[in-house]
N, C-alpha and C positions, 0 to 999 in steps of 0.2 A: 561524393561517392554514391554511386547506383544503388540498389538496397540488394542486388545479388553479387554485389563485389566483395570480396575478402581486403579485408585491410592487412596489410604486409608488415614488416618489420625490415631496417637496412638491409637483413642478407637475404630477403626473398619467403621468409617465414611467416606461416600465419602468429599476428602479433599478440599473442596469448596475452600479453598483461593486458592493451587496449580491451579485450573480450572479457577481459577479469574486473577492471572497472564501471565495466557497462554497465555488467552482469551485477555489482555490487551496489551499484546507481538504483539501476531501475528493481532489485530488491528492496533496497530504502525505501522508495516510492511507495511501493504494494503492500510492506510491511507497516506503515504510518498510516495510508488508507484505510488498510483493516485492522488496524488499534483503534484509529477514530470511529469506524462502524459498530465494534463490539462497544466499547464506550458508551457510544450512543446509545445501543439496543439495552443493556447492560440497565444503563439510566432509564430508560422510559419503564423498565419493568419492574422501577421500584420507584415510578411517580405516584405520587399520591392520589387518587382520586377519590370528590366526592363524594358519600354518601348519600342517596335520598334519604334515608332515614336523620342523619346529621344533619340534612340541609332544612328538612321541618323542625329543628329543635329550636 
């Protein structure tokens, strides 16, 4: 399928459920991407660092 072609349904209809799965697909995707970014960031700003002053003790 071209990327400017409508996918149909038997009677000639744009196939709303196909578009509704995609759509619920590639939401998955983005939503799990940016769980694991916030995650990430989330974690590094309450990594511990360091002390110079604890590091000469």
């Amino acid at each position: 399928m071209a990327a400017h072609e409508l996918k149909l349904d038997p009677y000639g209809n744009i196939d709303v459920d196909y578009y509704m799965q995609l759509a619920k697909a590639q939401r998955r995707v983005y939503l799990s991407e940016l769980n694991a970014a916030v995650k990430a960031k989330v974690k590094s700003l309450f990594r511990a660092k360091a002390s110079p002053l604890v590091a000469g003790h």
